[in-house]
C-alpha positions in Angstrom: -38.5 -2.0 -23.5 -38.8 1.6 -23.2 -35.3 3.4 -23.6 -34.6 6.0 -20.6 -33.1 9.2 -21.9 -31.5 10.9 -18.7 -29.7 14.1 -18.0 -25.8 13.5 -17.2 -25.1 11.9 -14.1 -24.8 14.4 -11.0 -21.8 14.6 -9.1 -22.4 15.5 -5.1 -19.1 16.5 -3.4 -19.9 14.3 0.9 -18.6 16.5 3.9 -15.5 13.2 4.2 -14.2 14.5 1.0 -15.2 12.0 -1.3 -18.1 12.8 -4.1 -21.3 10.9 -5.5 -22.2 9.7 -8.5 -26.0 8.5 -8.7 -26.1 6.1 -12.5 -28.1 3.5 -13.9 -26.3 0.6 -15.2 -28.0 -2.2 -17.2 -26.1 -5.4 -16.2 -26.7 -9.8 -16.8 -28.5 -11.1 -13.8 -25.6 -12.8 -13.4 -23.3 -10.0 -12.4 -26.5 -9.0 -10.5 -26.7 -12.4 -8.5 -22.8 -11.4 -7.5 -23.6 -9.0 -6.7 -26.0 -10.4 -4.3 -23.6 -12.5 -3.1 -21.2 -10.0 -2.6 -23.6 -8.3 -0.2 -24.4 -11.4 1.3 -20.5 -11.6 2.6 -20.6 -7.8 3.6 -23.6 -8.3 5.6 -22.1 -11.2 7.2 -19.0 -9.1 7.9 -20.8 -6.1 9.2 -23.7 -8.0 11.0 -26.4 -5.8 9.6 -28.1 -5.8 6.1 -26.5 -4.5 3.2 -28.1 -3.3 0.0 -26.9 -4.0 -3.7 -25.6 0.0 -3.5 -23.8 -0.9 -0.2 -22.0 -4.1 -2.1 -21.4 -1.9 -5.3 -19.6 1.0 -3.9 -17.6 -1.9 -1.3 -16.5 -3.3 -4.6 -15.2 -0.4 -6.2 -13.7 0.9 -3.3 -11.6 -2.6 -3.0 -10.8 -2.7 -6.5 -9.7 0.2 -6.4 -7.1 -0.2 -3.6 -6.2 -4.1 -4.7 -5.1 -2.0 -7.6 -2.9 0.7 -5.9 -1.5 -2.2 -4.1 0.7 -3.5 -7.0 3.8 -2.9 -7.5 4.2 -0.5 -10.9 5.9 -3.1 -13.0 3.4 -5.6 -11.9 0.5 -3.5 -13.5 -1.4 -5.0 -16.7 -0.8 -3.4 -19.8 -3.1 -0.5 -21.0 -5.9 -1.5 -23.2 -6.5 0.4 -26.2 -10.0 1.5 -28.2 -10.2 -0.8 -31.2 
């Protein structure tokens, strides 16, 4: 395979106050056919099609506030570089 040597990623600041990071991301099919599945349930949710972006960023964004949800003791412990 032929390795891709790209610029850093650009960072786009959206009029709603959030920003943009376009990346490339090697991943296992397998997190790629959850990925597929993930959009699958989006699409059903939203009733329109959904693209692996779509079901990425929807991810992230719920992660993200599954997280915030806890309770601060309830938080796992940091993991550190080895």
């Amino acid at each position: 395979m032929n390795e891709r040597v790209t610029p850093a990623p650009a960072l786009h600041a959206l009029p709603d106050g959030e920003a943009e990071v376009a990346l490339v991301l090697r991943l296992p099919w397998e997190d790629v056919a959850r990925l597929g599945q993930e959009a699958g349930r989006l699409a059903a949710q939203t009733q329109r099609p959904v693209t692996l972006d779509e079901a990425v960023s929807h991810r992230l964004r719920s992660a993200r506030a599954a997280s915030h949800a806890r309770p601060a003791g309830e938080q796992p412990p940091a993991v550190s570089a080895p």
